[in-house]
C-alpha positions as CSV (number, residue, x, y, z in Angstrom):
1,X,-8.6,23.3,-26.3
2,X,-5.2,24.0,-27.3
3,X,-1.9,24.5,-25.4
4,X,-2.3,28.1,-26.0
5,X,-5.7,28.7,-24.7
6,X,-4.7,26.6,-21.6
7,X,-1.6,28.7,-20.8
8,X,-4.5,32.0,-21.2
9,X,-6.8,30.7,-19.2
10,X,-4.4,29.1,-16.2
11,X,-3.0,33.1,-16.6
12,X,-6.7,35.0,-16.5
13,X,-7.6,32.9,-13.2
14,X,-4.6,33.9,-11.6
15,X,-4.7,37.4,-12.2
16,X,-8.7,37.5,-12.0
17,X,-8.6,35.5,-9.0
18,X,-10.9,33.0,-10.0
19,X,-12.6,31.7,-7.3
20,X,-15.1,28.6,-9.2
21,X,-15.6,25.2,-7.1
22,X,-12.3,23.1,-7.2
23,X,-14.0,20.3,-9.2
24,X,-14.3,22.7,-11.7
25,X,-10.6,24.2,-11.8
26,X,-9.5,20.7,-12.2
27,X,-11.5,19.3,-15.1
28,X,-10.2,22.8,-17.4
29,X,-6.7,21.6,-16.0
30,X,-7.4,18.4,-16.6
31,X,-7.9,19.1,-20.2
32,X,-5.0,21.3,-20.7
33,X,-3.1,18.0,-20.2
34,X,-5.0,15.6,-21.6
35,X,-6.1,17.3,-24.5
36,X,-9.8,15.4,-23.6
37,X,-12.9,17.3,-24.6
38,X,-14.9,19.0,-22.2
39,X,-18.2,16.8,-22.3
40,X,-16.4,13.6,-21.9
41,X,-14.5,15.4,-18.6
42,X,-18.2,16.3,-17.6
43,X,-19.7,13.0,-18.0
44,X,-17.1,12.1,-15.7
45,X,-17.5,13.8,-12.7
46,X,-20.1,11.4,-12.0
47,X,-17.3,9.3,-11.1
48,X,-16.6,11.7,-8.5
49,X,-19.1,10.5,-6.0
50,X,-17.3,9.2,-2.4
51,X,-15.1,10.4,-0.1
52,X,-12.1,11.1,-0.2
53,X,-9.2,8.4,0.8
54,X,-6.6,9.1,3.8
55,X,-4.2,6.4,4.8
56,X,-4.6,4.9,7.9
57,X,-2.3,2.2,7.4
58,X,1.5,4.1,7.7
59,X,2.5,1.9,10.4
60,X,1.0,-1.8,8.6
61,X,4.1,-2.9,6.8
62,X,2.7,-3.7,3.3
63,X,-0.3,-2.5,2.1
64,X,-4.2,-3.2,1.0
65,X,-4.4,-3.7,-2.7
66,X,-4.9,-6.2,-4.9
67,X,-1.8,-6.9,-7.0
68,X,-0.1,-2.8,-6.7
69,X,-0.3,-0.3,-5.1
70,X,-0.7,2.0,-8.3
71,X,-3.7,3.0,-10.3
72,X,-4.6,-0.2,-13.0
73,X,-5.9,0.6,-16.2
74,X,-9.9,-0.1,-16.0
75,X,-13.1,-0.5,-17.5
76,X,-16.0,0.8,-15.5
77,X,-19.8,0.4,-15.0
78,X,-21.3,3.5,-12.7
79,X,-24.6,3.6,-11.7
80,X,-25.8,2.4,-15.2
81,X,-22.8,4.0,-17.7
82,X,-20.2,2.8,-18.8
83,X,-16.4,4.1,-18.7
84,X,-13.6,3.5,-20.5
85,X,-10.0,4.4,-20.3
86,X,-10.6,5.1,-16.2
87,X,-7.3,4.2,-13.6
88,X,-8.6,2.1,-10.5
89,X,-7.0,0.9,-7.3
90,X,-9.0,-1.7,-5.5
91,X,-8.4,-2.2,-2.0
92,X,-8.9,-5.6,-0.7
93,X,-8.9,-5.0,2.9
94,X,-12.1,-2.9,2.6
95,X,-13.1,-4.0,-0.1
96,X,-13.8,-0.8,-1.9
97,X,-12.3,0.9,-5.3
98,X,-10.3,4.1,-5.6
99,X,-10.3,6.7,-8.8
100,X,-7.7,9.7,-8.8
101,X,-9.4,12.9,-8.5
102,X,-6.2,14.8,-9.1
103,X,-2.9,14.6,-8.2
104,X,-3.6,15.0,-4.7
105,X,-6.4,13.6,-4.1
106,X,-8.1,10.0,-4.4
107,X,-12.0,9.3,-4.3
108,X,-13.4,5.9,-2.2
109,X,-16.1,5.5,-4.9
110,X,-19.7,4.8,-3.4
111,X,-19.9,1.1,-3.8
112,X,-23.6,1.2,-3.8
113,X,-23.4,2.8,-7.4
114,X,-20.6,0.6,-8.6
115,X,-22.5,-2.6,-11.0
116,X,-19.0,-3.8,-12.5
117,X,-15.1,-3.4,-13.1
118,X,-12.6,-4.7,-14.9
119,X,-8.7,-3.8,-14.4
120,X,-5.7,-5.0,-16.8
121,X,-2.6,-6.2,-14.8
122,X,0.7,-8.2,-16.4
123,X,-1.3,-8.6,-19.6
124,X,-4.5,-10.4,-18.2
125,X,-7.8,-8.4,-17.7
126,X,-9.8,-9.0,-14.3
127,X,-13.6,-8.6,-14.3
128,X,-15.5,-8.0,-11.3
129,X,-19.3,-7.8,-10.4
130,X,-20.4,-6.5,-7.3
131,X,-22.7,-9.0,-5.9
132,X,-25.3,-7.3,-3.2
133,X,-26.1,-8.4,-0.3
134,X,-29.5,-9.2,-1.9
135,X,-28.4,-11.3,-4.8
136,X,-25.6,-13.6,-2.2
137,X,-25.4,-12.5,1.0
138,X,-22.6,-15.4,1.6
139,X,-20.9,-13.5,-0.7
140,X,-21.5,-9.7,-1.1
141,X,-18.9,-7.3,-2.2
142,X,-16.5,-7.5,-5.3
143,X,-16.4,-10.9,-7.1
144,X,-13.1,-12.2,-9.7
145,X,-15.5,-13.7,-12.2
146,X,-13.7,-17.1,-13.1
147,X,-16.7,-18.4,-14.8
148,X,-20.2,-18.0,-15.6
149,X,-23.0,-20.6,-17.3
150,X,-25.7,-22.7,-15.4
151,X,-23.1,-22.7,-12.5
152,X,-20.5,-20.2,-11.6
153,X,-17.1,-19.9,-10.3
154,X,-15.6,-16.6,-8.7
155,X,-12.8,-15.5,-6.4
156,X,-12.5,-13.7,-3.6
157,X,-9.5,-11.6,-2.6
158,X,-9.1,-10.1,0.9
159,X,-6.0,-9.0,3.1
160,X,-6.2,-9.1,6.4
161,X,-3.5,-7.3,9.3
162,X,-1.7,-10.0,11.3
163,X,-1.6,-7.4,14.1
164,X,2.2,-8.0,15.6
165,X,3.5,-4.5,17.0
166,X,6.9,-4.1,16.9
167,X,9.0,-0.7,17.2
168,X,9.1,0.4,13.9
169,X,5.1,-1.5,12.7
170,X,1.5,-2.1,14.1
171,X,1.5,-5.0,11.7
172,X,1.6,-6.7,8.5
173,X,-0.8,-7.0,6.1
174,X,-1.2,-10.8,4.0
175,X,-3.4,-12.0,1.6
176,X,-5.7,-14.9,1.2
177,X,-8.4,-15.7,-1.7
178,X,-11.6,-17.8,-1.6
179,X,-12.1,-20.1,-4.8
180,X,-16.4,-19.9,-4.9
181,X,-18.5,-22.3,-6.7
182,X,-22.3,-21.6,-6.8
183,X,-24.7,-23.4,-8.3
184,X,-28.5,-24.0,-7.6
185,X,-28.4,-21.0,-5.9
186,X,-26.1,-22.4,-3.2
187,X,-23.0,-21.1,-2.6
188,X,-19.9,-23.6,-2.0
189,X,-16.5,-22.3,-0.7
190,X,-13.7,-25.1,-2.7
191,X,-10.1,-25.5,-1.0
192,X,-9.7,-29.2,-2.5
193,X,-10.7,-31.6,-5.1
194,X,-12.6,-33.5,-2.1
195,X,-15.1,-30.7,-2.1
196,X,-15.8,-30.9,-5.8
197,X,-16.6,-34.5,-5.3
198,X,-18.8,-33.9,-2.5
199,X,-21.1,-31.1,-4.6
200,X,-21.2,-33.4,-7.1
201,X,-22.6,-36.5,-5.8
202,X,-23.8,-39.0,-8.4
203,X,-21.8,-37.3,-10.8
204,X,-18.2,-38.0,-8.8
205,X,-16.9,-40.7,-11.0
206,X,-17.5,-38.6,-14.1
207,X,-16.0,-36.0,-12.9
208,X,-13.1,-38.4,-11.7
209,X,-13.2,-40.1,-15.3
210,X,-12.9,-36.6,-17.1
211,X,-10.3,-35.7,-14.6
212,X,-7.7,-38.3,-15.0
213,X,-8.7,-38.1,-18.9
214,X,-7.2,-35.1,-19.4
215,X,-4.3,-34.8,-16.8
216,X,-6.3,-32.0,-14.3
217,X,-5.2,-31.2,-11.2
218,X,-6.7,-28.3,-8.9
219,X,-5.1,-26.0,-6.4
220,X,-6.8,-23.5,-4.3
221,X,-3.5,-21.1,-4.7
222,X,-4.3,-21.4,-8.6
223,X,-8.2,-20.8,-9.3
224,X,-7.8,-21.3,-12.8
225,X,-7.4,-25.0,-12.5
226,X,-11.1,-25.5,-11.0
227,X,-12.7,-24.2,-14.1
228,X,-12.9,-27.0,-16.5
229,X,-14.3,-29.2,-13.5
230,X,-17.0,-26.6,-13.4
231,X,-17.3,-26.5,-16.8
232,X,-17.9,-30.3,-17.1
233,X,-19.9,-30.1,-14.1
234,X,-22.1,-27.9,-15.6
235,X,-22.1,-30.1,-19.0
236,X,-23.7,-33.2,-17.0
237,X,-26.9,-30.7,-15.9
238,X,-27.6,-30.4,-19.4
C-alpha cells in the first residue's frame, strides 16, 4: 500500500464517516506508516489479546520495569507462533508484559498464552520462559534463562514499593533478583558460594578444585558468574 492510497483512504473515511471497529482503523493506519503488508498486520492482532494498561503508579517515585521504561526490541512466542520484530515492556512488579497497541494505548498481554520472550537491551539479548505454576510452582512466572542442560540456572527479577509517603510520593519502587539453580527437580535459591557447596555434597572439593583452578568468583548481584559452577556441576552427573 502506497503513500498515495493511504492519504485516499485516511480521506474517504473521513468524509464517508467510517465507522469499522478501532482495531481495524489502526492496522490500515498502521500500514500507511510502516509500509507492512496486510496479512502479517492480521496475524498480529492475535497479539492483541489483554487488557488494556493504566498507570497506577504516578505517585511511586520510579517505576516497574525491568531495565527502561520504553518498549525493547523482542522476539515472541504466543500461544504456539512465533513473532518477530515485536516492541515489549516487561513489568517486574507484576510480573506481566506489555505490547503497544497504538500510540495511545498499551495491551497487558494474557500471560496464560505467553510460552516465551526474548528482549535486546545494551547489546545483550534476554530470553525468558514462562514457567507454570504446574511445571515449578516455587517458581512460576517469567524466568531470565542463565542456563540450561541436566541442571538449570535462571533469574528472577522483581521490584517491590518500599511504601514511605512523603508530600510529593507514596513510595519508591527498588529492585532485587533471585539467582535459581534447579536440578533433580528441586529448586535452590543461591545468594553465596556456601550454598553451591551445600547442593553439591560429595562433589564440594571438585567444585572447590575447579574453582580456584580457574580464578572464579560468584556474586549474587552478578548471575553470570554462577554459571560455569553449574556448568561443572552438571559435568560431574555425567
Amino acid at each position: 500500500m502506497n503513500l498515495l492510497t493511504c492519504t485516499l483512504l485516511l480521506l474517504f473515511c473521513s468524509l464517508t464517516g467510517n465507522t469499522r471497529s478501532a482495531s481495524i482503523f489502526q492496522s490500515d493506519d498502521l500500514y500507511c506508516r510502516t509500509g507492512l503488508q496486510p496479512d502479517s498486520l492480521r496475524d498480529r492482532q492475535h497479539l492483541y489479546n489483554g487488557v488494556l494498561w493504566a498507570n497506577s503508579y504516578r505517585r511511586i517515585t520510579g517505576d516497574p520495569y525491568l531495565f527502561t521504561n520504553i518498549f525493547l526490541p523482542a522476539e515472541l512466542s504466543f500461544n504456539g507462533r512465533k513473532f518477530t520484530e515485536v516492541k515489549l515492556r516487561y513489568d517486574i512488579h507484576n510480573d506481566h508484559i506489555m505490547i503497544p497497541l497504538n500510540l495511545d494505548q498499551i495491551i497487558i498481554m494474557n500471560k496464560e498464552m505467553v510460552d516465551s520472550f526474548s528482549i535486546s537491551y545494551n547489546n545483550r539479548v534476554y530470553n525468558f520462559i514462562n514457567n507454570h505454576s504446574d511445571t515449578l510452582p516455587a517458581i512460576s512466572g517469567y524466568l531470565n534463562i542463565l542456563y540450561k542442560g541436566r541442571s538449570a540456572l535462571y533469574v528472577k527479577y522483581e521490584k517491590k514499593i518500599n511504601m514511605e509517603v512523603t508530600d510529593y510520593s507514596d513510595g519508591e519502587f527498588y529492585q532485587r533478583q533471585r539467582v535459581l539453580f534447579v536440578t533433580d527437580g528441586r529448586v535452590h535459591e543461591l545468594s553465596k558460594l556456601k550454598d553451591i557447596f551445600n547442593i553439591a555434597g560429595d562433589k564440594k572439593k571438585m567444585i572447590r578444585s575447579y574453582m580456584n583452578e580457574n580464578r572464579i568468583k560468584v556474586n549474587r548481584k552478578q548471575p553470570d558468574s554462577f554459571i560455569p559452577l553449574v556448568r561443572f556441576y552438571d559435568s560431574l552427573k555425567m
